[in-house]
N, C-alpha and C positions, 0 to 999 in steps of 0.2 A: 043638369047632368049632360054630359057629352055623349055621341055616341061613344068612343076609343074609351070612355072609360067602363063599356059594358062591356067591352068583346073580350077575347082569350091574350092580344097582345099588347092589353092596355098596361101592364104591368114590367115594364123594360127594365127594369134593378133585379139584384140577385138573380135567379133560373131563367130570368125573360119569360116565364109563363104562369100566368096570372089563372086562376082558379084551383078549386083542388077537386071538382067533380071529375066525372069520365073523361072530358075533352083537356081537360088538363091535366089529367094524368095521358093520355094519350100525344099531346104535343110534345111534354118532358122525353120523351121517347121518340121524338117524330127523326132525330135525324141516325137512328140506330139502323135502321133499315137499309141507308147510305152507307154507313160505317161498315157491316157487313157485308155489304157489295162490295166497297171498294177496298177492303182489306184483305178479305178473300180473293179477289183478282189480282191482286199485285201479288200476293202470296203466288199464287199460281204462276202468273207467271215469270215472277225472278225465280221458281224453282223449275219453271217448262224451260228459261233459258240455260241454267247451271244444268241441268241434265239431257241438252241438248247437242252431243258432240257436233253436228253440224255446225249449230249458231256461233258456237265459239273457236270455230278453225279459223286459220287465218287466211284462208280462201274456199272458194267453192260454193257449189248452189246452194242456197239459205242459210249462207254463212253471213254474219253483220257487214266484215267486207265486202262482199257481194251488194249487200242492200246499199250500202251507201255510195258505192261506186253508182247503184242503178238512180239513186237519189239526187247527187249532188249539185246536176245541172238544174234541178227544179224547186232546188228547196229554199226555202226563204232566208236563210241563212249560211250558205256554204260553207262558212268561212268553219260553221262549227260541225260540219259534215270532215272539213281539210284536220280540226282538230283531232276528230276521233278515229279520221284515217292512219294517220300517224302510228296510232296501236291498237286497230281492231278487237284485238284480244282482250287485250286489261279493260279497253273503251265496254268490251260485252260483260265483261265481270261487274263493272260498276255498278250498271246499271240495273243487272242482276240480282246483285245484292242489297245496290239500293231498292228496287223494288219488292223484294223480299224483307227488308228492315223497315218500311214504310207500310208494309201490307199488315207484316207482326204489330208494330205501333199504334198504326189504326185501327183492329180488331180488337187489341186487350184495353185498348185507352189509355196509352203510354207515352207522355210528352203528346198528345189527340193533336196538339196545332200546329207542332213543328213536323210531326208527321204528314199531317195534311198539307202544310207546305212545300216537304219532298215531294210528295204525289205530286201536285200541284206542278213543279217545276221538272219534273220526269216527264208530267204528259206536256208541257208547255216546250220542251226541245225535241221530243217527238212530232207533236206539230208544226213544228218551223222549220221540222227538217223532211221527216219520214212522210208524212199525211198530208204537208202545205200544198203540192198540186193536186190534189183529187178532187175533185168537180161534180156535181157540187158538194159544199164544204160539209155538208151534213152528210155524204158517205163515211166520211173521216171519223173513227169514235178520238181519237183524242183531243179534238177541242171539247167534244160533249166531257171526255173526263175534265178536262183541264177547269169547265166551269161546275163540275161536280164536285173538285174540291174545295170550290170558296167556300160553300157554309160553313164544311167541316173546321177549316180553316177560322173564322168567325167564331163559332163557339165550341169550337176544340171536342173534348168526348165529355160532356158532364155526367151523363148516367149511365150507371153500369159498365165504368171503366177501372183503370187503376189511378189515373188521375184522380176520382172522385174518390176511392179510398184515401188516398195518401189528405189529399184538403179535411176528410172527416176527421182523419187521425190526428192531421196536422191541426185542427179547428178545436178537438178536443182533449189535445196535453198541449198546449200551447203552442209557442211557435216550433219547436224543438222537431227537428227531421223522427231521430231513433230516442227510442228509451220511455 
C-alpha cells in the first residue's frame, strides 16, 4: 500500500476528497471559508465604490481620476492606466459592478469558476496598475487576492452553492436544465 493511498487527497475523481469521517467532511468545506471572504469583500467593495460620490467624479481627491493620474508613472502597465483614463467614470462603474457581480457569484455559488476568474482578473489589473510599486510586494493585498483566487478558480464552489444544486437537480432528472 502506498502512503497517498492512506491520506485525505489520495482520492482525486469526483469531490477530490477521499474519506467520509470528520477530516473529510471538514476538507469538502475547506474552501467555504475563502469563498466568504472573498465574496463578501468584493461585495463590499463594488457597493463602497457605487456609493462613493467621490470615487466616481471625474476629478478630485479620491476620485479614480486622481488615483490614476497618482499611478501611471509606476504601474506596470500604463498603457492600461492611459485606457481607463480615457473614461474615469464608466472605467469606476465597471469595475464596481464588476466587483459586486463577482462578490454576489462567489458567495451564493453561481457560475463559482467564472466568478473566481472575474475576481481573479480585477485583482490581477489592480496589481499591475494600482499596487505594482509598493515595496515590498507583500504590502500590496491584491497580488495576495489575485492568488487567493486560484483555488476558487480550480474547484469552482462545489458545496453549498447554487452550482451544486442545479448539478444535483441536473444529475437527478436527467440531463434536462428545467422541468
Amino acid at each position: 500500500m502506498v502512503h497517498a493511498d492512506r491520506t485525505i487527497g489520495a482520492d482525486l475523481g469526483g469531490t477530490g476528497v477521499g474519506g467520509s469521517g470528520m477530516r473529510g467532511q471538514l476538507a469538502r468545506y475547506a474552501l467555504l471559508p475563502l469563498r466568504l471572504f472573498l465574496g463578501g469583500t468584493f461585495i463590499y467593495a463594488g457597493l463602497d465604490k457605487l456609493t462613493d460620490p467621490g470615487f466616481l467624479a471625474a476629478s478630485g481627491t479620491g476620485s479614480l481620476a486622481e488615483t490614476l493620474r497618482q499611478v501611471h508613472d509606476a504601474a506596470a502597465l500604463p498603457q492600461l492606466v492611459e485606457l481607463a483614463q480615457q473614461s474615469p467614470v464608466g472605467f469606476g462603474y465597471a469595475i464596481a459592478i464588476g466587483e459586486l457581480a463577482v462578490g454576489v457569484g462567489t458567495l451564493i455559488g453561481l457560475l463559482g469558476r467564472l466568478a473566481a476568474f472575474g475576481g481573479a482578473l480585477i485583482s490581477l489589473m489592480l496589481w499591475l496598475t494600482v499596487s505594482w510599486s509598493i515595496e515590498p510586494y507583500y504590502y500590496g493585498s491584491d497580488l495576495a487576492y489575485l492568488m487567493a483566487w486560484v483555488p476558487l478558480i480550480f474547484a469552482g464552489a462545489p458545496m453549498l452553492s447554487l452550482d451544486k444544486a442545479m448539478t444535483t437537480r441536473r444529475s437527478r432528472h436527467g440531463a434536462q436544465l428545467f422541468g
